[in-house]
C-alpha positions, 0 to 999 in steps of 0.5 A: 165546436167544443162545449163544456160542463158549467157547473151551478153556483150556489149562493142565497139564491141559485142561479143557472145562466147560459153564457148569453150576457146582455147584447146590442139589440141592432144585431136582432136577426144577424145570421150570416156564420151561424153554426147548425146544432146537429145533436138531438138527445133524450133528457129523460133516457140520455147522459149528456157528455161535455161535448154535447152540452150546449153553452154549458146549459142545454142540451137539444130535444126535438126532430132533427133537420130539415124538420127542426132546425137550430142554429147559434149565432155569435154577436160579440162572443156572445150566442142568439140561438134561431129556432125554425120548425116545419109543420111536420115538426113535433119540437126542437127545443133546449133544456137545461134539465137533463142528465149529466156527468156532473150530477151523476158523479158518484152513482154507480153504473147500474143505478144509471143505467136503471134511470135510463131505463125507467125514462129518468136520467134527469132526476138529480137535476137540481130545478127547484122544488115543490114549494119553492119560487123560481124566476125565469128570464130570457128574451125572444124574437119572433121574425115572422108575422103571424098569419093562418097555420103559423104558430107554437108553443115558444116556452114551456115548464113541465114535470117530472113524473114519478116514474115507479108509482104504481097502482095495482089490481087491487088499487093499492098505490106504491112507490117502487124500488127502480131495480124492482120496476125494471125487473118488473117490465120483463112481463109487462110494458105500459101504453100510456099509464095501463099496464099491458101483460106480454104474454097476453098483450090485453089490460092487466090491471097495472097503472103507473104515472106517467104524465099529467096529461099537458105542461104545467105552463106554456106560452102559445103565439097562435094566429089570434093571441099570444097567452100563457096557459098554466095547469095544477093538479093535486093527484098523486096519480094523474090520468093522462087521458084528460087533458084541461084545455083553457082557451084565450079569449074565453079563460084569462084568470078564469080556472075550469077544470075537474077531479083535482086537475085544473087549468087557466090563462093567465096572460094574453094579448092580442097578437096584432099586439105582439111586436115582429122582429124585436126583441121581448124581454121575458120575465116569469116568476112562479111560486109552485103549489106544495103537495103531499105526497101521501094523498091527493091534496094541495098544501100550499097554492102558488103563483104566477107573475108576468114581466114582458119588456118591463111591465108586469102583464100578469099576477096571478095566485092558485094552483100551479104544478103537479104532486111530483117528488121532483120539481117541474123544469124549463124549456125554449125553442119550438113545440107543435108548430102549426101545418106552416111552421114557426121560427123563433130567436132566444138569448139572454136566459137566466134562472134563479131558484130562490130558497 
């Protein structure tokens, strides 16, 4: 099967769709002739080629068969994507924030190849930026009750770390050249954010971002709830081995947290709640805090509201991303199943950057 680059229509708004148009709801959980997607690549190390782009958006991120499991479904020429995902599964997932042909024309061969090399590849994806509104939208159908050891992540936003800031012996903070830091891995390599010198394998004082220990949201279906977790950090450099861990049941619209890293649950419902085999239309609009770039400090705070099948589940105002150069992106599909596995049926994406 032959896919093909869609390039991005700029207009008052921005908005990226999939070819995945409205459909008859009767034809849920069809799948007698869907395709399996076999392709698995890196949105941080890989540049996607035509082929390997699916619907003119995604490319697949996550294990491959029998471990993660996607397949496209055409009803009426348009596609239902099912996701299926083994306990031993990490993710298999779509994005639509990778690198690609596209957004690389122009740039020269090594600069393409050093943002391969510093796990940057996606960098020129327009996603949106710090500051701005962003509007998700897409359905989803879960066809499976939950029960004990089912579960995952169904959707998440994450961020794009400034790959070569660098912090070192001295604690002096600086944003490399990325030939520069490339050349500067001949000596030492990085587990995590510490640096570590080759020649002696011990600590050698170096930090360099990384992550900010989590996404910036993500929705869970557990055994007990279904919720939305979002996290803001105002560090420019963030330590990855804290993670902020808001629960349901115990934070919903309830900020917990530490050293300008932060956390809540903005939405969460019961999942005895959560309607199995139907389609729930999803609808999130977030509004990402504005950072300074210079110092550990949150400009501007954000927003989150919730829409599922209509109504509005959640409007919450605080802290909402990371104090990253590049904007945060999107993700379906499946993360961390639980040790029984997790399906989950996506169609109907759309996404609007609002400027």
């Amino acid at each position: 099967m032959k896919y093909i680059l869609k390039s991005l229509t700029l207009v008052a708004a921005i908005t990226t769709m999939g070819s995945c148009s409205a459909h008859d709801d009767s034809h849920a959980h069809k799948k007698e002739g869907a395709v399996e997607i076999t392709t698995r690549l890196s949105a941080q190390q890989d540049v996607a080629t035509a082929d390997q782009i699916i619907d003119n958006t995604w490319i697949v991120v996550g294990n491959k068969a029998p471990d993660g499991i996607v397949t496209r479904e055409e009803v009426d020429n348009k596609p239902i994507y099912h996701f299926q995902a083994t306990g031993k599964a990490n993710r298999i997932e779509f994005t639509s924030c990778f690198g690609n042909e596209k957004d690389l024309k122009g740039k020269s061969k090594e600069e393409i190849e050093l943002l391969k090399a510093i796990k940057s590849a996606y960098e020129y994806s327009d996603q949106g930026n710090y500051g701005e509104t962003v509007t998700y939208e897409w359905k989803a159908l879960f066809p499976e009750k939950m029960e004990k050891g089912k579960g995952a992540i169904f959707a998440q936003w994450h961020g794009r770390p400034d790959r070569t800031l660098v912090k070192d012996p001295n604690g002096n903070m600086k944003h490399w050249d990325k030939k520069a830091f490339v050349s500067m891995l001949d000596t030492m390599y990085f587990e995590k954010n510490i640096g570590i010198s080759k020649k002696t394998g011990k600590p050698n004082g170096w930090i360099v971002e990384q992550s900010a220990g989590g996404p910036i949201g993500a929705f869970h279906f557990r055994e007990d709830y279904m919720y939305l977790m979002i996290r803001g950090e105002c560090n420019r450099m963030s330590d990855p081995t804290f993670k902020v861990k808001p629960k349901p049941g115990q934070h919903l619209n309830k900020v917990i947290g530490r050293d300008g890293k932060y956390g809540t649950i903005v939405f969460e419902r019961p999942s005895s709640e959560i309607p199995i085999n139907e389609w729930i239309n999803f609808k999130v609009r977030i509004k990402y805090s504005k950072y300074s770039l210079v110092e550990d400090k949150t400009l501007e705070t954000g927003s989150v509201e919730v829409w599922m099948n209509g109504e509005k589940v959640a409007d919450w105002k605080g802290d909402v991303g990371k104090n990253d150069k590049h904007g945060p992106y999107f993700k379906f599909g499946i993360y961390k199943p639980g040790p029984n596995g997790f399906k989950v049926d996506c169609s109907e994406y759309k996404q609007t950057i609002h400027r």
